[in-house]
N, C-alpha and C positions, 0 to 999 in steps of 0.2 A: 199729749206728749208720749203715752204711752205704748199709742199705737205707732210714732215715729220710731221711736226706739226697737219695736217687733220687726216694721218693713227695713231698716238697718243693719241689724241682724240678719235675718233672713237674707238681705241682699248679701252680705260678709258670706253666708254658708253656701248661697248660691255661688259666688268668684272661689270659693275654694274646691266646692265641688268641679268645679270647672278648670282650674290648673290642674287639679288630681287627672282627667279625664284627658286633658291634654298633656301632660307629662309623661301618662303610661301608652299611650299613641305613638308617643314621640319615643319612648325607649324601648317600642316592636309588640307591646301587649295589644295587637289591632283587632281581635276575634271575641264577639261577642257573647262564645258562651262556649266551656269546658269541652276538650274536644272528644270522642265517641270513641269506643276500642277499633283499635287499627285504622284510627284516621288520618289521611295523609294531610297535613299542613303546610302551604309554603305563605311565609310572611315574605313580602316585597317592600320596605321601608321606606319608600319614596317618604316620606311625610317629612325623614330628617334629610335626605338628599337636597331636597326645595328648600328646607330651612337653611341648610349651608349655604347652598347658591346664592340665596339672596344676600343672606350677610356677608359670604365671600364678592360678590358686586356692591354691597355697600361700603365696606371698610376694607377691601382687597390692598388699595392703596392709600394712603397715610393723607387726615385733610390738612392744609393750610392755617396759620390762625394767625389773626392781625389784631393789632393793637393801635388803632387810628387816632393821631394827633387832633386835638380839638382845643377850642378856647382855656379848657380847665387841665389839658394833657399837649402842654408842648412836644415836640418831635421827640427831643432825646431822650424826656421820662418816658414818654410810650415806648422810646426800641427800648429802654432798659425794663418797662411793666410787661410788658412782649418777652423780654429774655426770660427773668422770674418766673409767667407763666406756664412758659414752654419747658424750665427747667423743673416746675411741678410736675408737668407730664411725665415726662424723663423716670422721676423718682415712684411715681404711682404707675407706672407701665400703664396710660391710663390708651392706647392707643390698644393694647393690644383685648384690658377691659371691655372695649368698648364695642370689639367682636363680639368677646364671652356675652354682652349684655345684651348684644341686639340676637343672639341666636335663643336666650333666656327668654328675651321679651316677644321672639317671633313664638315660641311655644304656646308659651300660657298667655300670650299679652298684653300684660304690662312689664314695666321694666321702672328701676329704681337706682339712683346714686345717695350717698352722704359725704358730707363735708364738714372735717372739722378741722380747726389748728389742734396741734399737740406738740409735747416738747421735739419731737425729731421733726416737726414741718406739716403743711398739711398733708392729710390724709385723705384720698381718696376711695370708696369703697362702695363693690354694687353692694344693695341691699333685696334681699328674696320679697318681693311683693306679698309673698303669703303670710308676713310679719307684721302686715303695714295693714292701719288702719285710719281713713281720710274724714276730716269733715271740712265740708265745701260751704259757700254762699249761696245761702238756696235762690238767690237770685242772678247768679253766676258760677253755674257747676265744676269750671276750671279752676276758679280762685281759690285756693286751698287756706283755712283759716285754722287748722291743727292738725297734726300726723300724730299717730300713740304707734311706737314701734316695741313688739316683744320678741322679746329673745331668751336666752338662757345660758349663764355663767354658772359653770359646773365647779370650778376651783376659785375660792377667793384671788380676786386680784383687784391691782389699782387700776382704776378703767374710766378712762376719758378724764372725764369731767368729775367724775366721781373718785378721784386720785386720794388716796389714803384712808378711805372708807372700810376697804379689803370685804369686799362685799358678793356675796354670792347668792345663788339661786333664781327665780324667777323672774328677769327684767320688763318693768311697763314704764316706756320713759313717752312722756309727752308734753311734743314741744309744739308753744307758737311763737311768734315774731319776738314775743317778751320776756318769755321765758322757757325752764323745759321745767317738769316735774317728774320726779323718778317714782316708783312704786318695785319693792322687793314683795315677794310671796306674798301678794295683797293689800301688804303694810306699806303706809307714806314714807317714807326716807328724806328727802328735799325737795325744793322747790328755790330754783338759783335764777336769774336773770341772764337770756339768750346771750352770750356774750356776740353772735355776729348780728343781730337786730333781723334777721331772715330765717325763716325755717331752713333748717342745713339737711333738706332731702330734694333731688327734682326728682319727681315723679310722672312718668311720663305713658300713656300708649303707642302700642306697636302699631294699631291702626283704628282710627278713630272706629265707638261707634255714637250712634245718633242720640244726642242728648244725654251722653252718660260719662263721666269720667273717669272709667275705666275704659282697655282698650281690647279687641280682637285678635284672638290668635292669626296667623296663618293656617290654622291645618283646618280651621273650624268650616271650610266647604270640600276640604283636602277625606275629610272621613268616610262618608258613603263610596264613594270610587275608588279609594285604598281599599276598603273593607272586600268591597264586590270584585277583584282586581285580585285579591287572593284567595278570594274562594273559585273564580275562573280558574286562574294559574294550579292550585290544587288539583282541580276536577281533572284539568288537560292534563297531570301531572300524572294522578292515577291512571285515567284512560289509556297512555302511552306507555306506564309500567305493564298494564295488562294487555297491551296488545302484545307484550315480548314475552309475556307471561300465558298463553291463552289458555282459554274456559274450553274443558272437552264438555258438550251438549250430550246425551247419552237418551234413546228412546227404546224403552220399550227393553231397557236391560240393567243390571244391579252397577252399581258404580263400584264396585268393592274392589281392591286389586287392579283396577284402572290408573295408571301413571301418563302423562305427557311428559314426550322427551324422544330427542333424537335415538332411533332404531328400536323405539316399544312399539312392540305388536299388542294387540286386541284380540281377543277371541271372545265374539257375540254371539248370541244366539242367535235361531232362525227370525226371519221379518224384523230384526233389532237395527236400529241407523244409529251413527256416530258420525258427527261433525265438531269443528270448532270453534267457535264465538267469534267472530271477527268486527271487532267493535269499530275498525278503520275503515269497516264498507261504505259505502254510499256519501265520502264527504264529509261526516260528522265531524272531525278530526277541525276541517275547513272551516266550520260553522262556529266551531270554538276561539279559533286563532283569530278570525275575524272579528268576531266580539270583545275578544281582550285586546288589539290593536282599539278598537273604539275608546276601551276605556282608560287606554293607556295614553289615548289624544286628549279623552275627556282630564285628563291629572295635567297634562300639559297645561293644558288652554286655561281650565280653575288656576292653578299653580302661576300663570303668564312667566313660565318659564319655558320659552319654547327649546326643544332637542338641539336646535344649534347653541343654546349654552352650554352643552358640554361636549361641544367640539365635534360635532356630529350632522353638517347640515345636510347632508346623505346626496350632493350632486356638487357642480363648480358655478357658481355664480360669483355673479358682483360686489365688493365692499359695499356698494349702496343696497343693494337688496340684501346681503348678510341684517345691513343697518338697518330695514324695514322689519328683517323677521325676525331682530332682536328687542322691536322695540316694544313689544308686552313688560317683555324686566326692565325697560330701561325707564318706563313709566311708574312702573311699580316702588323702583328702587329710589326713582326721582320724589315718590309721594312720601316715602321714608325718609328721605334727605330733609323733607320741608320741616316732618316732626324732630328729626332729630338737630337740626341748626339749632332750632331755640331751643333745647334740650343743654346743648354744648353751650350756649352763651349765656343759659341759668346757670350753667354749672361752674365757668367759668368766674360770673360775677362772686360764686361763692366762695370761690378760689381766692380772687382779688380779694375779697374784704379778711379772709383768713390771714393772709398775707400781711396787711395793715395791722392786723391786732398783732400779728407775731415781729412786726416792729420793723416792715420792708418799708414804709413808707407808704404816703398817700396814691390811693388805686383809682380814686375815683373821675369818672363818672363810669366803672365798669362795665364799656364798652368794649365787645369785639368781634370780629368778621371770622368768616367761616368761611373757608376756600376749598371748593370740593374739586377733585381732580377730575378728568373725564373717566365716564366710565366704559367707554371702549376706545378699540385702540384707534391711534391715529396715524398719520402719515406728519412726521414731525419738520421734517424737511421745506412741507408743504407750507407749516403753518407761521413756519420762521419766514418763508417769504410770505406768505399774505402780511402778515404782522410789519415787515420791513414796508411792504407799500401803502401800508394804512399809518406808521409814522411818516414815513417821508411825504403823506397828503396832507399831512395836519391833523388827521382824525382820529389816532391812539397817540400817549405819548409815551414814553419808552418806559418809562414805569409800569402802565396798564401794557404793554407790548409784554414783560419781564412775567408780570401777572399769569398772562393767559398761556405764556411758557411754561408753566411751575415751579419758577423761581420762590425759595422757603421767603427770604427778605429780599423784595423789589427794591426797599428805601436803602439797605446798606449797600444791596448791586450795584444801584445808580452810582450810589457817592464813588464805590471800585471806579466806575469806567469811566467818569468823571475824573477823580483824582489821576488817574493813569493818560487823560490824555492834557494835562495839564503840565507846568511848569512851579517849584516847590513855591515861588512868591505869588502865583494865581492861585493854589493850594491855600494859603495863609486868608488870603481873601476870603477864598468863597467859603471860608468856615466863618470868617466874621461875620459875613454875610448871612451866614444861614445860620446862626444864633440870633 
């Protein structure tokens, strides 16, 4: 046991080590060691450029969320557990979180939410992974069977769950499906019973790695080729300052009193030569630029953010070959989408049952759909007619037609064009009917 608890540890100081290393990365500290008197620096930040882009193609446009009628979830409670949902969102700005979270979680990656009821409703909130501590099922590493989260309360207050305690200093709260237990400055305080019967954290990675339940940054193959990337751009940076700057060479005579510069004369002695350093002879200049184009493809290519993401395909081609050279991010962004679905529909179900205790009514079976928008552009005109000829064959129906549109609510659309092409006693009907 005791040696568990050591590899534990150690792995906790390794993941922290590890945010630290990507955090200062990501906010321009890219140079691995104290720079030399008069040395020229240029940091090139690509590492947070990529991070943007990708989260700006993930969350750029707002997803869809459905609440589908099933045996336990007639039509009308779903659009009204649908409404409630979406009006959570609303109040936790959780759309625009959910940017902040995924540019957090591509840094250091992982990424973290909580959920709890409270008197103004639920509360949505990311939480910094470096607070969080997991134990999993050692026979299924994703299962999470307790979270210990710390934190720190500088000023008494009433807080959460802990409301009228007026309690401050060192928070260790841990919770499993049954309960949470709180720990101040070491000391036991409570031990209350989960009031949502679920851990109210989804904890998720940015990209999986292999057998581990934590996840991988983005920048973590982004680092040697940033790194190399501005020490090139540096070296070229110097070299160019000193070619406008030039070195007088001096043989065979005292440097003293010697200045460069437009109209200074020299006066050498006999058999003495004077020339100037021309560091841009023979090409060098070429040999450099060409190298940092390599490595400037090589951050691409790692990155699978190719230059026409940002607007720059550098000739006129085709929409379809735009769509060929975008499609490193579009893969990239699509293998994000898969983690972050069931991210959104853990989060979600915790939403729903918060909801229930705060006395909305029954949520269950918290169920819901995730409708991701395209993530390039389309030709819309285009798709309204395919759409038009794949109902009128029978093989979408106008609902899934409304769907693939980006209609927010397909079900209340329908009922619009429905009710609009009707008469007020066909109206009457087809509502008894569809009750």
């Amino acid at each position: 046991m005791a040696a568990t608890n050591v590899q534990m540890a150690d792995s906790r100081w390794e993941r922290l080590r590890r945010y630290r290393e990507y955090l200062d990365f990501y906010a321009g500290d890219q140079w691995e060691s104290p720079p030399r008197a008069g040395e020229k620096r240029l940091t090139f930040n690509y590492a947070r450029v990529f991070v943007h882009k990708a989260a700006s193609y993930l969350f750029g446009k707002p997803y869809n969320l459905q609440v589908p009628p099933s045996d336990e979830m007639p039509p009308e409670r779903a659009a009204e557990v649908e409404r409630l949902l979406k009006a959570t969102y609303e109040a936790n700005n959780l759309y625009a979180l959910d940017y902040d979270t995924a540019v957090d979680a591509a840094v250091i990656g992982d990424g973290a939410f909580r959920v709890l009821p409270t008197e103004e409703g639920v509360r949505v909130t990311s939480v910094d992974p470096q607070a969080l501590d997991v134990e999993t099922d050692p026979l299924d590493f994703r299962r999470v069977l307790a979270v210990t989260h710390s934190y720190t309360v500088e000023e008494p207050v009433d807080h959460g769950l802990w409301a009228g305690r007026r309690l401050s200093g060192e928070f260790v709260e841990r919770w499993t499906d049954s309960e949470v237990t709180l720990q101040v400055d070491g000391a036991h305080v409570a031990t209350l019973p989960n009031p949502l019967g679920r851990i109210p954290y989804v904890i998720f990675p940015n990209i999986r790695r292999p057998f581990s339940f934590w996840g991988e940054s983005d920048l973590v193959d982004l680092i040697g080729p940033a790194r190399e990337l501005n020490k090139r751009m540096s070296v070229l940076a110097w070299v160019l300052e000193v070619s406008g700057n030039p070195i007088a060479v001096l043989e065979n005579a005292e440097a003293d009193g010697i200045r460069v510069g437009p109209g200074q004369l020299w006066e050498l002695p006999a058999e003495s030569k004077a020339y100037l350093l021309d560091l841009l002879q023979g090409g060098g200049v070429k040999l450099h630029i060409e190298y940092v184009d390599l490595l400037y493809r090589a951050l691409h290519d790692i990155a699978e953010t190719p230059r026409t993401a940002f607007g720059d395909s550098g000739r006129v081609i085709s929409g379809a070959a735009l769509e060929v050279e975008m499609e490193p991010l579009v893969q990239k962004v699509s293998r994000k989408r898969q983690i972050w679905t069931g991210v959104i529909q853990a989060r979600n179900e915790l939403i729903l049952r918060s909801l229930e205790l705060l006395g909305a009514g029954p949520m269950a079976p918290y169920r819901t759909l995730v409708q991701w928008p395209s993530l390039l552009p389309e030709d819309r005109s285009q798709t309204v007619r395919d759409e038009v000829a794949l109902v009128e064959a029978g093989i979408h129906s106008r609902r899934r037609a409304m769907e693939v549109l980006g209609e927010d609510d397909p079900e209340a659309e329908y009922r619009r064009v429905v009710e609009e092409s009707l008469s007020p006693e066909d109206i009457s009907l087809m509502q008894l009917q569809y009750r």
